[in-house]
Structures are given as structure tokens and as C-alpha cells.
C-alpha positions as CSV (number, residue, x, y, z in Angstrom):
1,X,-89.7,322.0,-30.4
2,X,-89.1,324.6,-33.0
3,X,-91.0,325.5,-36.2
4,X,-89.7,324.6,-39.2
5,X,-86.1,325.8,-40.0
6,X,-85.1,327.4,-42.6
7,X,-83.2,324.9,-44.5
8,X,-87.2,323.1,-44.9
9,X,-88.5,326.1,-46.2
10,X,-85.3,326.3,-48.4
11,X,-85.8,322.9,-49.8
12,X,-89.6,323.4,-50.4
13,X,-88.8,326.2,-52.3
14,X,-85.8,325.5,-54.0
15,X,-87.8,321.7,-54.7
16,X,-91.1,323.8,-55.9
17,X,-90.2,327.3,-57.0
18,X,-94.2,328.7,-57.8
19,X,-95.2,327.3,-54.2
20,X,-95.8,329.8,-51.9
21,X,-94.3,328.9,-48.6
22,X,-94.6,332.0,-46.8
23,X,-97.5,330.3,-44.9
24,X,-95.1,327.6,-43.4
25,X,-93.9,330.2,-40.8
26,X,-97.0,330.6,-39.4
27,X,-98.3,327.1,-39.5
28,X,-95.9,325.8,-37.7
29,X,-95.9,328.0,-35.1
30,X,-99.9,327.4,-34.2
31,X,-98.9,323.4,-34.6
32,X,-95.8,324.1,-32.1
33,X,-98.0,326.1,-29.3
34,X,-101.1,323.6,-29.6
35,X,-98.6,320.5,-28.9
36,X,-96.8,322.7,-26.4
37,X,-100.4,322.9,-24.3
38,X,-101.4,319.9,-25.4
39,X,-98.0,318.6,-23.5
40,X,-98.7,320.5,-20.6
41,X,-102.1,319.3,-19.9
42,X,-101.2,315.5,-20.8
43,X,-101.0,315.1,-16.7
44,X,-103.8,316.5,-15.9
45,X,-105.9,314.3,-17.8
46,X,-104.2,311.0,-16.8
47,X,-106.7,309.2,-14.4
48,X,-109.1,312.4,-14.3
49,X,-112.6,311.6,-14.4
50,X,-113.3,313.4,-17.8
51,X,-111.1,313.9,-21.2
52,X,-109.6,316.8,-22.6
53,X,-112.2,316.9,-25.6
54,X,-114.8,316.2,-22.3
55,X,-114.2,319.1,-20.2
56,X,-113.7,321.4,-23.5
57,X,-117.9,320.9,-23.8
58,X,-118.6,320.9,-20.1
59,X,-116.9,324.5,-19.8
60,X,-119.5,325.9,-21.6
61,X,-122.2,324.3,-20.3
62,X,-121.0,324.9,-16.7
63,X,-122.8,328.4,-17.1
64,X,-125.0,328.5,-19.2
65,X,-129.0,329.6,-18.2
66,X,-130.4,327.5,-20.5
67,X,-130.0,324.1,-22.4
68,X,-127.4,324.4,-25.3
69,X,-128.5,323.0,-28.8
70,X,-125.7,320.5,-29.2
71,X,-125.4,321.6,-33.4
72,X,-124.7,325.1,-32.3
73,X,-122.4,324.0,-29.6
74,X,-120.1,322.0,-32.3
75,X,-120.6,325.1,-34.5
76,X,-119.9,327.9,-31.9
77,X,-116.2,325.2,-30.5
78,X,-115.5,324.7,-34.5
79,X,-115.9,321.0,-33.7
80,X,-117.4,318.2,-35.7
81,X,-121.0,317.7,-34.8
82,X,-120.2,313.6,-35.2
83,X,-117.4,314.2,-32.6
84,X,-119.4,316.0,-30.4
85,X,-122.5,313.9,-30.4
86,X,-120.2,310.7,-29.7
87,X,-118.5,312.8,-26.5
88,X,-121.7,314.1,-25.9
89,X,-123.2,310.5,-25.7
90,X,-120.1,309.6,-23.6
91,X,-120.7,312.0,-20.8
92,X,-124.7,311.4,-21.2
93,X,-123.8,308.1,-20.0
94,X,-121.7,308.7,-17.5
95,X,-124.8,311.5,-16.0
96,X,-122.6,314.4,-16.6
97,X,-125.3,316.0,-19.0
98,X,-128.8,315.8,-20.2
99,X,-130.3,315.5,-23.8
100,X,-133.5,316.2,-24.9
101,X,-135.2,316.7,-27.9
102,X,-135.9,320.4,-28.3
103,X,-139.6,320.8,-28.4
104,X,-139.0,323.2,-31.4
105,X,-136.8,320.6,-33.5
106,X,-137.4,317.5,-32.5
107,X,-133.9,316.8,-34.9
108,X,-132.0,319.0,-32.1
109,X,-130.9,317.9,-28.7
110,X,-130.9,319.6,-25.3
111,X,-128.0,319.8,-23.7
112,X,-127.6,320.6,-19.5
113,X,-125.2,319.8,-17.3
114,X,-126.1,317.5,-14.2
115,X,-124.7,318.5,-10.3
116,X,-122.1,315.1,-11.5
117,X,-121.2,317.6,-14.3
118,X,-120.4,320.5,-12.5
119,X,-118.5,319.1,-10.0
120,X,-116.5,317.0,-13.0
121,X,-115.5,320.5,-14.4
122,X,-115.6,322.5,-11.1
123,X,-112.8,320.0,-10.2
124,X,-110.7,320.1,-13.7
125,X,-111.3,323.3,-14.9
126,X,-109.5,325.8,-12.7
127,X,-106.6,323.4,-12.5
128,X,-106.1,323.3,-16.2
129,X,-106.8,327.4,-15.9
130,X,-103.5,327.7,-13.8
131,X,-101.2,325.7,-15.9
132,X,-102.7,327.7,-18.8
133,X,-101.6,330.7,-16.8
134,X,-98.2,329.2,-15.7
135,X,-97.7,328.7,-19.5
136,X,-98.3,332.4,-20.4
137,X,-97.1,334.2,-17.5
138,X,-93.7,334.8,-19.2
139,X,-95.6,337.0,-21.8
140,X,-96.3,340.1,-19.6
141,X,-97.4,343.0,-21.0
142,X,-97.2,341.2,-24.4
143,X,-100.5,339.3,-23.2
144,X,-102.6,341.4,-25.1
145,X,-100.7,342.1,-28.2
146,X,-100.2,338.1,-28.4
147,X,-104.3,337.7,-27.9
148,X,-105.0,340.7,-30.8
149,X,-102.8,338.9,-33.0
150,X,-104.1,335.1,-32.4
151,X,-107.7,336.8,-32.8
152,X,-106.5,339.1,-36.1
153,X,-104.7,334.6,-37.1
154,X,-108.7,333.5,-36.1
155,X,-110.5,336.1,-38.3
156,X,-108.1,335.9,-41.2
157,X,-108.4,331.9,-41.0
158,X,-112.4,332.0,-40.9
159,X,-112.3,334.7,-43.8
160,X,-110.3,332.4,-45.8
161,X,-112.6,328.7,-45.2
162,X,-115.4,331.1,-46.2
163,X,-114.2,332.0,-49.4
164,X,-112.9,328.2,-50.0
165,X,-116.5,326.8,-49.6
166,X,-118.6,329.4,-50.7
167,X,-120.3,327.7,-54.1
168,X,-119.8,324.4,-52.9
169,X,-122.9,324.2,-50.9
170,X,-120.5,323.1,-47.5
171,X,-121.3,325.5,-44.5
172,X,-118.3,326.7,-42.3
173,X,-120.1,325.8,-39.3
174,X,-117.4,327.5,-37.1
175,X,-119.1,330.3,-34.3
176,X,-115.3,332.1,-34.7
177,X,-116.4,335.1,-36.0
178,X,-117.7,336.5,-32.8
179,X,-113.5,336.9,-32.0
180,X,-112.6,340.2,-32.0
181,X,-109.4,341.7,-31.0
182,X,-108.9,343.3,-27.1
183,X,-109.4,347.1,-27.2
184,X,-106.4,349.1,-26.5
185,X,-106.1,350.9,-23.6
């Protein structure tokens, strides 16, 4: 898997000579490394008891000291609340978690993990940590330059969707902008 090459970028230009495809770079890059984990992590999930998109909104909730309001969890992941209600129903069946109506909103739901939930994630989770790690471990000292940059990528992203929707009434709805690069040393 590569990003684009340059004879693509070529022909876009050459083909459209006002677009801007400095972006393309870039773009394909992020789609290259999330198909690359995606790939990596395909096993895992083969036969487990949870889904990717499953464990993604147990993590979380494996720690957490109180319930979660499932709107701010989709907001804070930069997930679809439709998509997380259906998953969240999904693992509500299966007595991974607990939903309430919050006594404050009755519109918002309550979300705990159950013992069943814990040991779902307790299971996954630090397996998918070490093939995550596996993955990375080639970047050495370049671990925290690579993070600073992917966070300065986030930022710049969440700055840009801002300025997209503002005036059109649509909310961002993505909890990114608590990403902030690593301190240097």
C-alpha cells in the first residue's frame, strides 16, 4: 500500500489546473495508516466476543467513576450518535453495559459497564494494545514527533470542520479539541 503516486497527483492537476491538490499527500497517508491498523487488527476480531467499533466504546467506559452520557460519548469518540446508540443497544443486549435515563434529562442515557463488560474488554483490549505497539515500535525516538504531528493533523482538521459549519446551524460534535501535542523534553 502506498499513497497516491505522483503520476495521480499529475493527472489531477494537469486534468484540473485551479484544484488544489496539495491536500492529496496528506490524505492519503491517514487513509493508508488507518487501513494498515485496520489490517492488523482484522484477526483479532475474527470470532472475538465483541467488534472493533464495540470495544472502541467499552475502552472508555472500562474506567470511568461514573455513568457516561452516551451523546457526549459519540461527541468526545467523533462518532455518530445514531451509530453509537445502535452499538450501544447491541452490547446492552448482550449485558455488556447499562442504560438509564439520566435523572437530569430524561432525553440522555446512562451508560455503565457490567462485570460481562469488563472482562469483554479486559480480554481484548491489551491484546489489540500490543499489536498497536508491535505496529509502532519501528518508530523509536520518532514516537513522539509522529504523535505531535498527528495531534498538530487533529487540531488543524477540527479548526477547519469548525469554520465549514459555522452559520449553518450543524454542531461539530467532535470532543477533539482536548488533543494537544506531547511536551518536549
Amino acid at each position: 500500500m502506498q499513497s497516491h503516486p505522483d503520476g495521480v497527483r499529475d493527472a489531477w492537476a494537469s486534468h484540473n489546473p485551479g484544484l488544489d491538490i496539495s491536500a492529496m499527500e496528506v490524505v492519503a497517508l491517514v487513509k493508508q495508516v488507518s487501513s494498515l491498523f485496520d489490517l492488523a487488527l482484522e484477526p483479532l476480531y475474527e470470532g472475538a466476543p465483541l467488534t472493533g467499533p464495540e470495544a472502541e466504546l467499552l475502552i472508555p467506559l472500562r474506567h470511568a467513576t461514573e455513568p457516561a452520557i452516551a451523546r457526549r460519548l459519540a461527541d468526545n469518540m467523533g462518532l455518530s450518535r445514531a451509530g453509537v446508540s445502535k452499538t450501544l443497544a447491541k452490547l446492552e443486549k448482550r449485558g455488556h453495559i447499562e442504560r438509564t435515563p439520566s435523572p437530569a434529562d430524561r432525553r440522555a442515557a446512562l451508560v455503565t459497564i457490567t462485570e460481562s463488560g469488563r472482562a469483554a474488554i479486559d480480554a481484548l483490549f491489551p491484546r489489540q494494545v500490543e499489536i498497536e505497539t508491535e505496529l509502532l515500535a519501528g518508530l523509536g525516538e520518532d514516537r513522539t514527533r509522529v504523535a505531535d504531528a498527528l495531534a498538530l493533523l487533529a487540531r488543524v482538521m477540527e479548526d477547519g470542520m469548525a469554520r465549514r459549519l459555522r452559520g449553518t446551524g450543524r454542531d461539530l460534535g467532535l470532543g477533539l479539541s482536548n488533543i494537544r501535542a506531547t511536551p518536549s523534553p
